[in-house]
mmJSON file of the N, C-alpha and C atoms, coordinates in Angstrom:
{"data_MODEL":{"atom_site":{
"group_PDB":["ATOM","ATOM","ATOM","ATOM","ATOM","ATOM","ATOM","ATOM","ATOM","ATOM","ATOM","ATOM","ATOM","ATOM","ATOM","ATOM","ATOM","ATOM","ATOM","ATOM","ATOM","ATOM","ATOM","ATOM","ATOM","ATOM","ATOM","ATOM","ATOM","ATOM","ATOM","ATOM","ATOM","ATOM","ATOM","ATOM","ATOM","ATOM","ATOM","ATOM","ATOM","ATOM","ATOM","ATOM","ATOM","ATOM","ATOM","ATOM","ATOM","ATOM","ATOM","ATOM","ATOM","ATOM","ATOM","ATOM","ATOM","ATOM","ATOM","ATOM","ATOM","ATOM","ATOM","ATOM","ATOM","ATOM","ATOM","ATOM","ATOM","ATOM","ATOM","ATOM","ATOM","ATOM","ATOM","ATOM","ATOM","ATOM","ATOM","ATOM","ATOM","ATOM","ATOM","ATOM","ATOM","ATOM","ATOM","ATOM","ATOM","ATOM","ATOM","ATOM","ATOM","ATOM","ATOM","ATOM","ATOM","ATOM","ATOM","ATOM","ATOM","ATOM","ATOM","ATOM","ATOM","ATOM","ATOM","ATOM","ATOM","ATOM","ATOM","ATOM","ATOM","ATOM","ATOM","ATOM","ATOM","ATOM","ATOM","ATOM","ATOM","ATOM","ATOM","ATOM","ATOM","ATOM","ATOM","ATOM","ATOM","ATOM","ATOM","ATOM","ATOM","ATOM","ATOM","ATOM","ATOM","ATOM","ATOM","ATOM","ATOM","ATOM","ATOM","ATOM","ATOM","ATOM","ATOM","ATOM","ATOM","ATOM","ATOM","ATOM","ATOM","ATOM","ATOM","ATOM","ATOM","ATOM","ATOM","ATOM","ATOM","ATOM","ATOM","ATOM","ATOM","ATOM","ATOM","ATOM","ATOM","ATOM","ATOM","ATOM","ATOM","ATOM","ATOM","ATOM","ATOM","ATOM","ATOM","ATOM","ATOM","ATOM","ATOM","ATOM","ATOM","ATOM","ATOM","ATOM","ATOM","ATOM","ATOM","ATOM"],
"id":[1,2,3,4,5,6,7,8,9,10,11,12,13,14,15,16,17,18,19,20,21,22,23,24,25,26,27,28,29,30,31,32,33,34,35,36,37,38,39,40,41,42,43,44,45,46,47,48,49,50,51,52,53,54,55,56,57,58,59,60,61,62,63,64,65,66,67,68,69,70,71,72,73,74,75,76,77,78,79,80,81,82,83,84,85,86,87,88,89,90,91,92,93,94,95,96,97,98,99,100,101,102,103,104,105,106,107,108,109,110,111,112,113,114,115,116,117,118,119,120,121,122,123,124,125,126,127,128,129,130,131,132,133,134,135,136,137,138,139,140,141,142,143,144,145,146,147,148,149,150,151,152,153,154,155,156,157,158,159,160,161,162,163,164,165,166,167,168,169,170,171,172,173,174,175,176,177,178,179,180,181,182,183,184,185,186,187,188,189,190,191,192],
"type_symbol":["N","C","C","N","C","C","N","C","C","N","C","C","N","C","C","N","C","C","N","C","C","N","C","C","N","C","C","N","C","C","N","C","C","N","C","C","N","C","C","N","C","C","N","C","C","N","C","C","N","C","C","N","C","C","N","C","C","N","C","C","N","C","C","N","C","C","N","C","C","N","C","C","N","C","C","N","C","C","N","C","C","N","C","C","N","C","C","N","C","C","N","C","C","N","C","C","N","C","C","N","C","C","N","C","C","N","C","C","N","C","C","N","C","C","N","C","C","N","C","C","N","C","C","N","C","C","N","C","C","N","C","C","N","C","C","N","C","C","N","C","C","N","C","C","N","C","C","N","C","C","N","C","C","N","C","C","N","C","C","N","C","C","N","C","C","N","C","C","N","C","C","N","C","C","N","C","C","N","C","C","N","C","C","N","C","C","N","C","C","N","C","C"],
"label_atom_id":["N","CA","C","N","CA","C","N","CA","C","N","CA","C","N","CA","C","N","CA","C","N","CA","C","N","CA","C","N","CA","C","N","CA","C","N","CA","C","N","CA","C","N","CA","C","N","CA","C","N","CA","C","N","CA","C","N","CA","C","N","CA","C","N","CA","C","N","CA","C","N","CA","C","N","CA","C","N","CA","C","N","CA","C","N","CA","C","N","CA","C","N","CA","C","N","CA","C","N","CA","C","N","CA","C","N","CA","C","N","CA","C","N","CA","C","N","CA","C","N","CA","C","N","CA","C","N","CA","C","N","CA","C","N","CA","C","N","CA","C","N","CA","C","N","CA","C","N","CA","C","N","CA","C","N","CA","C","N","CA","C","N","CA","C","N","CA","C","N","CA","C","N","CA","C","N","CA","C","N","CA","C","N","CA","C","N","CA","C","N","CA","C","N","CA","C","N","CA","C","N","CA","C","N","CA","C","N","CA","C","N","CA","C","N","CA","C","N","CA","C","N","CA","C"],
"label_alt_id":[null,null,null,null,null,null,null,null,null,null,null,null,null,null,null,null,null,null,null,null,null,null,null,null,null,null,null,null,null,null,null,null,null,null,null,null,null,null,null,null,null,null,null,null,null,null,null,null,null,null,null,null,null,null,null,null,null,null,null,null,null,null,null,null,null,null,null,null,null,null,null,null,null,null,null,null,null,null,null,null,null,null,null,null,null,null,null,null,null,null,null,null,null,null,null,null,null,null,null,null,null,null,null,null,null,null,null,null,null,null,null,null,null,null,null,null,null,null,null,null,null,null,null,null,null,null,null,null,null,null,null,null,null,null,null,null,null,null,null,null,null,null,null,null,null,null,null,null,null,null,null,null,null,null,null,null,null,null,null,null,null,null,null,null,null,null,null,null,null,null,null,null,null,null,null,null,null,null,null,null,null,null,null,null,null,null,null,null,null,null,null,null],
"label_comp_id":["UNK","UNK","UNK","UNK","UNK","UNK","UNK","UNK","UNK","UNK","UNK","UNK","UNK","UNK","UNK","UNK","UNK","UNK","UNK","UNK","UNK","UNK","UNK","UNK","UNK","UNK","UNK","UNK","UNK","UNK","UNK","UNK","UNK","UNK","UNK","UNK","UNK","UNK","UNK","UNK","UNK","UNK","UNK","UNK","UNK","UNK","UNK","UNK","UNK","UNK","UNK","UNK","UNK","UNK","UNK","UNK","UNK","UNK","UNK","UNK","UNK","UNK","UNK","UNK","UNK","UNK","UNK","UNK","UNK","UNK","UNK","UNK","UNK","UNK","UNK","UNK","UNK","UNK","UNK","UNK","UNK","UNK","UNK","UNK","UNK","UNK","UNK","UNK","UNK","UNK","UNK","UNK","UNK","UNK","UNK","UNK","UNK","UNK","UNK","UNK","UNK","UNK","UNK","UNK","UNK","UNK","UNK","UNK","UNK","UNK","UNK","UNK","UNK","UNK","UNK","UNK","UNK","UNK","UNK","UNK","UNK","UNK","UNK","UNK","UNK","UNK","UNK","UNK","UNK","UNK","UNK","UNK","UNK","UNK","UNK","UNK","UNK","UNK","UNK","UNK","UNK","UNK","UNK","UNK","UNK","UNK","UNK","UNK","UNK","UNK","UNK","UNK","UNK","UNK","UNK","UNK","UNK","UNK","UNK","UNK","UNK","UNK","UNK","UNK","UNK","UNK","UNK","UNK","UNK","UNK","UNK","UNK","UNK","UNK","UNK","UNK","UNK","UNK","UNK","UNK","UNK","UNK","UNK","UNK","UNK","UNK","UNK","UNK","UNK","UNK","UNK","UNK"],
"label_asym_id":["A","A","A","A","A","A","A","A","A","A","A","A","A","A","A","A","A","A","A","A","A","A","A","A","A","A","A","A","A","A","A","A","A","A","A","A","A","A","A","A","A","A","A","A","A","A","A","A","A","A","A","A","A","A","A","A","A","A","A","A","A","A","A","A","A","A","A","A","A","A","A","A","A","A","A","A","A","A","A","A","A","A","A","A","A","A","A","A","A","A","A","A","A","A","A","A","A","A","A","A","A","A","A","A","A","A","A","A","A","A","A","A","A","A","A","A","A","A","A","A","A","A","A","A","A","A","A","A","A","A","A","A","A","A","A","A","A","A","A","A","A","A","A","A","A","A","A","A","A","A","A","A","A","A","A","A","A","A","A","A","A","A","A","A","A","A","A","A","A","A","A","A","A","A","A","A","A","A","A","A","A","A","A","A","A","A","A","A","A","A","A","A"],
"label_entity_id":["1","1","1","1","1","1","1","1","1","1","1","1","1","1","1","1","1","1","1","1","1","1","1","1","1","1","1","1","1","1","1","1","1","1","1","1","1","1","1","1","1","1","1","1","1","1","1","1","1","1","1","1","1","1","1","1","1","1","1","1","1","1","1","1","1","1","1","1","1","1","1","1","1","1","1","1","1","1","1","1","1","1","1","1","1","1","1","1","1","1","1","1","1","1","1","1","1","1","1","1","1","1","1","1","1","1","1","1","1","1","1","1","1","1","1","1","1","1","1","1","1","1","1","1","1","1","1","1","1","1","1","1","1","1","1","1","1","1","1","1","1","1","1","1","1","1","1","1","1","1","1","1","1","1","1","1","1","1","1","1","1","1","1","1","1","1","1","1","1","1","1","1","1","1","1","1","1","1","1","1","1","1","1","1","1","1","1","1","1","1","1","1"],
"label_seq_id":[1,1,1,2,2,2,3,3,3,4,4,4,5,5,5,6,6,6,7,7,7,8,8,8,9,9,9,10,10,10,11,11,11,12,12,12,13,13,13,14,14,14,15,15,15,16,16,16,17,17,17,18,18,18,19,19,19,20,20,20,21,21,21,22,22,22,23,23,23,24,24,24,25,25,25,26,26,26,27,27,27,28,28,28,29,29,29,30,30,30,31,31,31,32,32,32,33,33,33,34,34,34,35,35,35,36,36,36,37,37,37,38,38,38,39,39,39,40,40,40,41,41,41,42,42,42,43,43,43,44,44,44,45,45,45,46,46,46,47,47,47,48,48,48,49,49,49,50,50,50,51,51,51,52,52,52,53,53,53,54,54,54,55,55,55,56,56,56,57,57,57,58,58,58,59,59,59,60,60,60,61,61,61,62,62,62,63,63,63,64,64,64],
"pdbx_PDB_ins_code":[null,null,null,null,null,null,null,null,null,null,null,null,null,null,null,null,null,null,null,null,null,null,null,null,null,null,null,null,null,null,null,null,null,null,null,null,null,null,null,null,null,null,null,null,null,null,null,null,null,null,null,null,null,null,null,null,null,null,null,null,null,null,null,null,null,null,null,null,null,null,null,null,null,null,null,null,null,null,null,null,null,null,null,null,null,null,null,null,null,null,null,null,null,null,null,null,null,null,null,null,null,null,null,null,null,null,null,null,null,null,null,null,null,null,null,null,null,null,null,null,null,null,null,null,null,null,null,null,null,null,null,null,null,null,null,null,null,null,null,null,null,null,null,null,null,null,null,null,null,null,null,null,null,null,null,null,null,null,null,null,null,null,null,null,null,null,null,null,null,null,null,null,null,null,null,null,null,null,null,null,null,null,null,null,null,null,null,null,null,null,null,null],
"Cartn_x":[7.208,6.042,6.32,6.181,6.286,5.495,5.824,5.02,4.056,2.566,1.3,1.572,0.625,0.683,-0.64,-0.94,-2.577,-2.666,-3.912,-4.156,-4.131,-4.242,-4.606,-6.4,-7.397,-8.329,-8.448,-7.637,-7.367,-7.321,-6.206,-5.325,-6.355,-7.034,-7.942,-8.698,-9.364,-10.424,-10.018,-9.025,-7.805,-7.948,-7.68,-7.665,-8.588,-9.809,-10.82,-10.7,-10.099,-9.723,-9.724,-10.198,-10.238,-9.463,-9.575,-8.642,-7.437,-8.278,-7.788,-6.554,-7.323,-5.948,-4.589,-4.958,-3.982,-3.004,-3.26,-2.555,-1.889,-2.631,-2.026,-0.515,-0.949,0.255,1.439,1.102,2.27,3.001,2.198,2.909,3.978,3.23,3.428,4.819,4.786,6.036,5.795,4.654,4.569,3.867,4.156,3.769,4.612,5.56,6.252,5.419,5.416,4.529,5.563,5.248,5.786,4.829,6.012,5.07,5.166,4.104,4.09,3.152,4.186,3.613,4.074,4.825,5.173,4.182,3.265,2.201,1.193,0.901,-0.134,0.65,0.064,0.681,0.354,1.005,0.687,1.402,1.041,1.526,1.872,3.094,3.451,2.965,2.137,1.557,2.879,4.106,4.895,4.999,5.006,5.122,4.037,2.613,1.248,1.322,2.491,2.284,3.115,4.434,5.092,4.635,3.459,2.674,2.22,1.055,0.264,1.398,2.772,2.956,3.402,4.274,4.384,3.814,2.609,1.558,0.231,0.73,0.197,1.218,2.572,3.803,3.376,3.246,2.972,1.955,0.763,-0.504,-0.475,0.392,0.743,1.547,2.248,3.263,2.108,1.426,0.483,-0.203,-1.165,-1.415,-0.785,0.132,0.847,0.436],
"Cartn_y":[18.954,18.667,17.41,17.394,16.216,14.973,13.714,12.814,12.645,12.479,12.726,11.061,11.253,10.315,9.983,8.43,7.908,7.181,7.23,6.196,5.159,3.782,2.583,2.507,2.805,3.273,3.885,5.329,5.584,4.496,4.063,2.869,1.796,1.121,0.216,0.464,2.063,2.634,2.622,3.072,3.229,1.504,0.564,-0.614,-1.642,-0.76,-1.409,-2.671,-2.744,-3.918,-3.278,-4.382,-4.207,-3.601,-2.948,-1.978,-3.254,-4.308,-5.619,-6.247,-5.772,-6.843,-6.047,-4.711,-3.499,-3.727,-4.005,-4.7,-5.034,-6.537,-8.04,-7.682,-6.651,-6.49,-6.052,-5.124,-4.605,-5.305,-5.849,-7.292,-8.218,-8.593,-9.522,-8.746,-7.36,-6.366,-6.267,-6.498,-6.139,-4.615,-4.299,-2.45,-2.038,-1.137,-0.127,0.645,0.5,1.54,3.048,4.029,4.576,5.292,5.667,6.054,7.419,8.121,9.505,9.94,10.435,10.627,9.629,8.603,7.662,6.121,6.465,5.584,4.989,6.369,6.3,6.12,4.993,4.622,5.037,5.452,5.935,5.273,5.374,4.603,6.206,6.017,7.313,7.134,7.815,7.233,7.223,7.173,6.416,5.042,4.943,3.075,2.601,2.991,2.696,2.782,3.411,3.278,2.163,2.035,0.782,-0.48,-0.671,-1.741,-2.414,-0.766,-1.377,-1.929,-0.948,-1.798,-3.208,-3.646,-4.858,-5.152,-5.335,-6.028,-6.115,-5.534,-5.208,-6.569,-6.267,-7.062,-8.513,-9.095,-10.358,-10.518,-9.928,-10.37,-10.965,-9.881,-10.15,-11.905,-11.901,-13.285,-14.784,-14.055,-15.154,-15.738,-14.708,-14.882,-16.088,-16.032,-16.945,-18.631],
"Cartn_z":[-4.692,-3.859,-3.022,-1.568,-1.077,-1.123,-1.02,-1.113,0.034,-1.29,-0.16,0.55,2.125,2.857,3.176,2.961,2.514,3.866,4.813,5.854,5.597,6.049,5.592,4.723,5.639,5.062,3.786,3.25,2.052,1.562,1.49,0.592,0.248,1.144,1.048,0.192,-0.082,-0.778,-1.935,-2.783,-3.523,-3.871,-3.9,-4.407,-3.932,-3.48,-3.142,-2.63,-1.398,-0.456,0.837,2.179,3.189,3.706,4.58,5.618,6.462,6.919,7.405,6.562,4.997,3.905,4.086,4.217,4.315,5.047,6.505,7.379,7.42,6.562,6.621,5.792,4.643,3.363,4.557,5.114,5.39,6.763,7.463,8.401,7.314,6.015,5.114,4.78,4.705,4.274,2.412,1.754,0.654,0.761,1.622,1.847,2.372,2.685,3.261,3.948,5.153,6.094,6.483,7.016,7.267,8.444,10.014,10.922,11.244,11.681,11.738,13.36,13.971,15.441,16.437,15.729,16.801,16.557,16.609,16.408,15.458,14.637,13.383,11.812,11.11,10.209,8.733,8.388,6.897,5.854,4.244,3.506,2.138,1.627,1.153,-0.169,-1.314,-2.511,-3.569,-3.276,-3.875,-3.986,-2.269,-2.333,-2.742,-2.639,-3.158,-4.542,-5.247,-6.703,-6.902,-6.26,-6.433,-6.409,-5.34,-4.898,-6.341,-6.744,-7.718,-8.976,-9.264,-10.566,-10.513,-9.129,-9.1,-9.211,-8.99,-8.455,-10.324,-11.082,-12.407,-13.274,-12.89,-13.453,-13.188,-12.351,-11.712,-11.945,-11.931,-12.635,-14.324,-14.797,-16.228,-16.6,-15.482,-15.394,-15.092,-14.407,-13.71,-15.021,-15.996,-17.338,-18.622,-18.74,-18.982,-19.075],
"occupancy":[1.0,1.0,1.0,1.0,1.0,1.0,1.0,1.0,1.0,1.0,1.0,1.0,1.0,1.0,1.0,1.0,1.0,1.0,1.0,1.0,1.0,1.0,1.0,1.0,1.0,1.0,1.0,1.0,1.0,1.0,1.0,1.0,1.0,1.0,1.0,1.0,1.0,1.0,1.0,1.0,1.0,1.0,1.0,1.0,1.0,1.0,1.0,1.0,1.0,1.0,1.0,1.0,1.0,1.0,1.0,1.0,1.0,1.0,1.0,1.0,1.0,1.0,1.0,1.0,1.0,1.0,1.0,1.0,1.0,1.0,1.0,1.0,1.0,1.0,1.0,1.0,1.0,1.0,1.0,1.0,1.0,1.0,1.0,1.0,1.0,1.0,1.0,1.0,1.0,1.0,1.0,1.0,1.0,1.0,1.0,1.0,1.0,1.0,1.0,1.0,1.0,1.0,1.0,1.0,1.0,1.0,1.0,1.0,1.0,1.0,1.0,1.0,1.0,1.0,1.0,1.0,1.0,1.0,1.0,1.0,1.0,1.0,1.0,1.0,1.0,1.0,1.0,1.0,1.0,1.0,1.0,1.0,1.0,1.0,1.0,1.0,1.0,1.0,1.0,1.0,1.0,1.0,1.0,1.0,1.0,1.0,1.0,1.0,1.0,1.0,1.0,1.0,1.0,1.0,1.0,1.0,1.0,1.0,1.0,1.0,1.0,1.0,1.0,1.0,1.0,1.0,1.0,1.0,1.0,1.0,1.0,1.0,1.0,1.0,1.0,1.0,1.0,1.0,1.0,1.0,1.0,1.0,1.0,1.0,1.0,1.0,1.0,1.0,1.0,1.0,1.0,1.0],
"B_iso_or_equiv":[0.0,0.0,0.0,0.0,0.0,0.0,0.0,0.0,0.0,0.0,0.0,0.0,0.0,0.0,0.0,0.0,0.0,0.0,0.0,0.0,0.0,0.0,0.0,0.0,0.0,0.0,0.0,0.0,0.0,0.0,0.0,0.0,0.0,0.0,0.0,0.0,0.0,0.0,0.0,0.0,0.0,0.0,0.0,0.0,0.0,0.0,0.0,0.0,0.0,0.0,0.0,0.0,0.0,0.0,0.0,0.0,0.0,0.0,0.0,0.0,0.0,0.0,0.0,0.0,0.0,0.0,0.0,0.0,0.0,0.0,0.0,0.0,0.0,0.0,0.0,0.0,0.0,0.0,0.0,0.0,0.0,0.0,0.0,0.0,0.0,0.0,0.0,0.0,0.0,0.0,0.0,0.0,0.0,0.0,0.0,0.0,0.0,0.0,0.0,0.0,0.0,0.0,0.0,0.0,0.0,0.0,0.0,0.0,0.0,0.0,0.0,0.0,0.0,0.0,0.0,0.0,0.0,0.0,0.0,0.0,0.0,0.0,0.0,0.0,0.0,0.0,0.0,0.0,0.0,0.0,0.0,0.0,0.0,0.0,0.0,0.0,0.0,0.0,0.0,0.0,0.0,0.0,0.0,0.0,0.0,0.0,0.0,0.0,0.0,0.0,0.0,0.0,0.0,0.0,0.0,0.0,0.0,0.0,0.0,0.0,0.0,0.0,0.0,0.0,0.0,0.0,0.0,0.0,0.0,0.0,0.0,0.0,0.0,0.0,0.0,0.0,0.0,0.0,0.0,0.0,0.0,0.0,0.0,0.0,0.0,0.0,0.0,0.0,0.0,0.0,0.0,0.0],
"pdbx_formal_charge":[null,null,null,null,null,null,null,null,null,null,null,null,null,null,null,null,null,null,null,null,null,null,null,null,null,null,null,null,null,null,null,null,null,null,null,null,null,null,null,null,null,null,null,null,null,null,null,null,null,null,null,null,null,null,null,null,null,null,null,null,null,null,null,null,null,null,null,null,null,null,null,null,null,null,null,null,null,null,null,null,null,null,null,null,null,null,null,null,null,null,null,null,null,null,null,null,null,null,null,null,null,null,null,null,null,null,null,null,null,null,null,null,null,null,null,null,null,null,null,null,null,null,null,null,null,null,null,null,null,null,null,null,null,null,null,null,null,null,null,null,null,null,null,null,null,null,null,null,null,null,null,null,null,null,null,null,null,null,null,null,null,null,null,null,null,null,null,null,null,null,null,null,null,null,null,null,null,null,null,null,null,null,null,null,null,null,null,null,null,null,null,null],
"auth_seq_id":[1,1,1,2,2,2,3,3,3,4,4,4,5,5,5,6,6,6,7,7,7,8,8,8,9,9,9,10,10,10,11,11,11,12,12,12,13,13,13,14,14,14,15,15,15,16,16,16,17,17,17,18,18,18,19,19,19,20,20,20,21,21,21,22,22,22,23,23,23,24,24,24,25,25,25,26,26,26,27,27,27,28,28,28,29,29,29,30,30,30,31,31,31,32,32,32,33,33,33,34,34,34,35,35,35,36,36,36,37,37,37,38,38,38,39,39,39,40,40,40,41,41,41,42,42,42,43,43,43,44,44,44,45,45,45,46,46,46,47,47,47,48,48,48,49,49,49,50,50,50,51,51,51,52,52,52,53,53,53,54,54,54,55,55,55,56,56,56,57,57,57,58,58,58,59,59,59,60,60,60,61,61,61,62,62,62,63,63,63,64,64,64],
"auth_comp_id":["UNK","UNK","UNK","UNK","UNK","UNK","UNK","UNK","UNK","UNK","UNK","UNK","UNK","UNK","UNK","UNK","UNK","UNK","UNK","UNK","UNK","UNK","UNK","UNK","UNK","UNK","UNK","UNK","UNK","UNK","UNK","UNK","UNK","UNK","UNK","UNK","UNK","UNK","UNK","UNK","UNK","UNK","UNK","UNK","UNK","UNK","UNK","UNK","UNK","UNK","UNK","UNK","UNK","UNK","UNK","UNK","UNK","UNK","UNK","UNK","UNK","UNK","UNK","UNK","UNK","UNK","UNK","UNK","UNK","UNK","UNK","UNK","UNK","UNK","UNK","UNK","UNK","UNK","UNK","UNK","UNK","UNK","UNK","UNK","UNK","UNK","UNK","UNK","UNK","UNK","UNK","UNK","UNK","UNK","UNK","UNK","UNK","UNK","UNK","UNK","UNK","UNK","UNK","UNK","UNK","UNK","UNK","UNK","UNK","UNK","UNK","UNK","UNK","UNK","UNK","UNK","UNK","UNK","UNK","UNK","UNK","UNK","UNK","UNK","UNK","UNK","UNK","UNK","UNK","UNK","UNK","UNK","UNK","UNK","UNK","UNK","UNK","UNK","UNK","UNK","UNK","UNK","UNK","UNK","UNK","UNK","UNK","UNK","UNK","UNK","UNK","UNK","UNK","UNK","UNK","UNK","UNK","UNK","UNK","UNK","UNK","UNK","UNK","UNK","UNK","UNK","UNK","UNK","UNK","UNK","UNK","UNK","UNK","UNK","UNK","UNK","UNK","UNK","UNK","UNK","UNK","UNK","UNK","UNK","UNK","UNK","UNK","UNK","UNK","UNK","UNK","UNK"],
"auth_asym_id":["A","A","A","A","A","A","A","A","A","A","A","A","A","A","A","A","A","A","A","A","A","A","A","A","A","A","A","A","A","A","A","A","A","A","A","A","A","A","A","A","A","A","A","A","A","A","A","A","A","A","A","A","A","A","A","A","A","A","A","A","A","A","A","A","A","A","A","A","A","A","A","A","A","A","A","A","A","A","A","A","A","A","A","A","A","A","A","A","A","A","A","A","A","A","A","A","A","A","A","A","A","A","A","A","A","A","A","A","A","A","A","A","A","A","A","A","A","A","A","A","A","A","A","A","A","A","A","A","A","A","A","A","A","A","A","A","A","A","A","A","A","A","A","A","A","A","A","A","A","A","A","A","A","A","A","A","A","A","A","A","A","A","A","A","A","A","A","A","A","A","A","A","A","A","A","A","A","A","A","A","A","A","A","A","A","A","A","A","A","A","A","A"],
"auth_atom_id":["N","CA","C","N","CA","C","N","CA","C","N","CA","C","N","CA","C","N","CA","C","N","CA","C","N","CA","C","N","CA","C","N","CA","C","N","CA","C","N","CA","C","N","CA","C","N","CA","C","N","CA","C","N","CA","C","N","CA","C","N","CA","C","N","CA","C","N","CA","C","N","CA","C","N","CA","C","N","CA","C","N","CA","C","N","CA","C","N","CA","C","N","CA","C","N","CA","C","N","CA","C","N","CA","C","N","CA","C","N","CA","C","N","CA","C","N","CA","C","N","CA","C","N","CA","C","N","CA","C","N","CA","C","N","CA","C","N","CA","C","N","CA","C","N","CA","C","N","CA","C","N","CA","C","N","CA","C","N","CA","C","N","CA","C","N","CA","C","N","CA","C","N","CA","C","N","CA","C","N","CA","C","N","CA","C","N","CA","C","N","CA","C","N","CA","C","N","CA","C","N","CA","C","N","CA","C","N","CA","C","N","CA","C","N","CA","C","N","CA","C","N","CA","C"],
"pdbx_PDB_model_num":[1,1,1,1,1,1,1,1,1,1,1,1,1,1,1,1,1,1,1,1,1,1,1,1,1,1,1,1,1,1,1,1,1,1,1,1,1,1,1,1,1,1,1,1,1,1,1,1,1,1,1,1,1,1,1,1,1,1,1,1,1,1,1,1,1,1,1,1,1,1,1,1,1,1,1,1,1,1,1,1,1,1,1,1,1,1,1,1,1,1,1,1,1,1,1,1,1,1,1,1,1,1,1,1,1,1,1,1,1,1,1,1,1,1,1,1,1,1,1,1,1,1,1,1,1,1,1,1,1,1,1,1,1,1,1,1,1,1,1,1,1,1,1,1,1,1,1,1,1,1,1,1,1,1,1,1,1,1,1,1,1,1,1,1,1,1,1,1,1,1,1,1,1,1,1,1,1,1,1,1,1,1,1,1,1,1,1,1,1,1,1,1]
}}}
């Protein structure tokens, strides 16, 4: 099955954060965007799973 492809909007909804923070991540390059049509940006729910576990890992570290 190919990997589904989430709008920014999705994604935002999905980790309940602004469409704006979405952005910022992937300017920041802690998102992998990927473009489709030339123009419109999608995020593949692989890298959206990658996001979250880093992002689970480092929370855990922060704890500490």
């Amino acid at each position: 099955m190919a990997d589904e492809l989430l709008t920014i909007d999705e994604v935002a909804a999905e980790l309940k954060l602004h469409p704006d923070t979405i952005r910022r991540y992937i300017r920041e390059r802690k998102l992998k965007p990927t473009r489709v049509g030339g123009t419109a940006i999608r995020i593949r729910r692989s890298e959206l799973n990658r996001f979250i576990s880093e992002g689970e890992e480092g929370s855990e570290d922060k704890r500490d």
